[in-house]
C-alpha positions as CSV (number, residue, x, y, z in Angstrom):
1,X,-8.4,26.4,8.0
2,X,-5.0,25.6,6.6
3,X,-4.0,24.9,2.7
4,X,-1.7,21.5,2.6
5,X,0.7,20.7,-0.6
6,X,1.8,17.2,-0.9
7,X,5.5,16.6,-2.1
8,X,6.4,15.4,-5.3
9,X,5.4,11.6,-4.5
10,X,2.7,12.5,-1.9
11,X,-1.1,12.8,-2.1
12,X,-3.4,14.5,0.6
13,X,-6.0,11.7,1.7
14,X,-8.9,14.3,2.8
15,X,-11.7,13.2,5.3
16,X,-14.6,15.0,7.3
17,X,-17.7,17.3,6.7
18,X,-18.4,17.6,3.1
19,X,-16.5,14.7,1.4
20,X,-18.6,11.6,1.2
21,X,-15.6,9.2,1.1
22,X,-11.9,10.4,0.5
23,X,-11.0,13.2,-1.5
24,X,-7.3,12.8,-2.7
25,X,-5.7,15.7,-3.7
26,X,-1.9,16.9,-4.4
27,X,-2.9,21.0,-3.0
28,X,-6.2,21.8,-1.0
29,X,-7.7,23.7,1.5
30,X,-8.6,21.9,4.7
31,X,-11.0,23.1,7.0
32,X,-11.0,22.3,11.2
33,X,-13.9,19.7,10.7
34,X,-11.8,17.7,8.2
35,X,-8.6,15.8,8.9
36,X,-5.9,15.3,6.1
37,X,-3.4,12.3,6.3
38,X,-0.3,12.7,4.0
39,X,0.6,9.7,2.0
40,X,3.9,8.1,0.1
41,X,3.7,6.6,-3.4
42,X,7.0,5.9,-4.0
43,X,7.2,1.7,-4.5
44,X,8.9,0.2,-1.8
45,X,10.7,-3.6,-1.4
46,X,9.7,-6.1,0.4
47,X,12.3,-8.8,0.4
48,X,11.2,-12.3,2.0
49,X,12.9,-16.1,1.6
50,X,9.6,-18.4,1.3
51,X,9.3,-22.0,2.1
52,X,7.5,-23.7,-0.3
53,X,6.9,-27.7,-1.3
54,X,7.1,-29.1,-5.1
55,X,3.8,-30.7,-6.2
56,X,6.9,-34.3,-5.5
57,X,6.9,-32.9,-1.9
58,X,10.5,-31.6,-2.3
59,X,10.5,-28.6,0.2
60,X,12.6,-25.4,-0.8
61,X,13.6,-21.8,-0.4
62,X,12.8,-19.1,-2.5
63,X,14.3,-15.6,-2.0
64,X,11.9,-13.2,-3.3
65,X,11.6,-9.5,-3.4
66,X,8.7,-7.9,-4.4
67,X,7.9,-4.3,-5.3
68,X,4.6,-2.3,-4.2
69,X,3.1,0.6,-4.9
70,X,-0.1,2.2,-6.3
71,X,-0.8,3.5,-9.9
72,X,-0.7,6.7,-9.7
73,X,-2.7,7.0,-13.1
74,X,-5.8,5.1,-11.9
75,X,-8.0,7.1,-9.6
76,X,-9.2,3.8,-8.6
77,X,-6.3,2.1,-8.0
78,X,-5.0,5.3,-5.9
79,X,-8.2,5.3,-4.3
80,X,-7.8,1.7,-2.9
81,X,-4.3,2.4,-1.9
82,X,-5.3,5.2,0.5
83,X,-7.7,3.4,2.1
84,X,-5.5,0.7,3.0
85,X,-1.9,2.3,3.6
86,X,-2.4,5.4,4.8
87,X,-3.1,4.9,8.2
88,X,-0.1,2.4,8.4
89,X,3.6,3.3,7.9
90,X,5.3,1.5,4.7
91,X,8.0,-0.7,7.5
92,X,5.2,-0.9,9.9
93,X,5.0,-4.7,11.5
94,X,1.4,-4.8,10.0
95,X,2.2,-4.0,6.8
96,X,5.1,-6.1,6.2
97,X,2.8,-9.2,7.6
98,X,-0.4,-8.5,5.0
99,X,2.6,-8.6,2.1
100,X,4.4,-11.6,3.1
101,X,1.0,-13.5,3.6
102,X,-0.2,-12.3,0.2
103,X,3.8,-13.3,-1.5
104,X,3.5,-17.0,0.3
105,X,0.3,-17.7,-0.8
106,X,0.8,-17.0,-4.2
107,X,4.4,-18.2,-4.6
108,X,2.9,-21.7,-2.9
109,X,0.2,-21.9,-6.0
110,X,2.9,-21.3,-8.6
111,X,5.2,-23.8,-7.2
112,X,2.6,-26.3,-6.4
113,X,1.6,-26.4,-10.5
């Protein structure tokens, strides 16, 4: 049994016996059935140049940098954000492949209207 504090811009993401889901926590004890994973919230840029077409099929480049991180004031939100980043570092390959899917697809449907 150990008692975790998370830094300033860290959360505890709590799992095991006795928590039906993921407790999230910035101080708590954690007992040798559970497992705790520590978490950044700071934002962090993701800079990408996207090739895109205009709805006159004029291809072009777009620089874009984008900036990602949770809501801290939505339990939700934070929640959501766990569940998905935690397990992955922030520069991971994986990561940096879900945002720049997510970036082109919706850059495309702006420039295409």
């Amino acid at each position: 049994m150990s008692y975790r504090v998370a830094r300033a811009s860290e959360y505890l993401a709590i799992t095991g016996g006795g928590i039906k889901d993921i407790k999230l926590a910035k101080k708590s004890w954690v007992f040798p059935w559970q497992s705790c994973t520590v978490f950044d919230v700071s934002p962090v840029n993701y800079t990408f140049e996207v090739q895109a077409m205009s709805s006159e099929k004029l291809p072009f480049v777009i620089p874009a940098v984008f900036t990602i991180g949770p809501r801290v004031d939505d339990p939700h939100a934070l929640l959501l954000y766990a569940m998905l980043m935690s397990q992955h570092d922030k520069h991971s390959n994986h990561v940096n492949e879900l945002v720049e899917g997510v970036i082109e697809g919706e850059t495309r449907v702006l420039v295409a209207s």
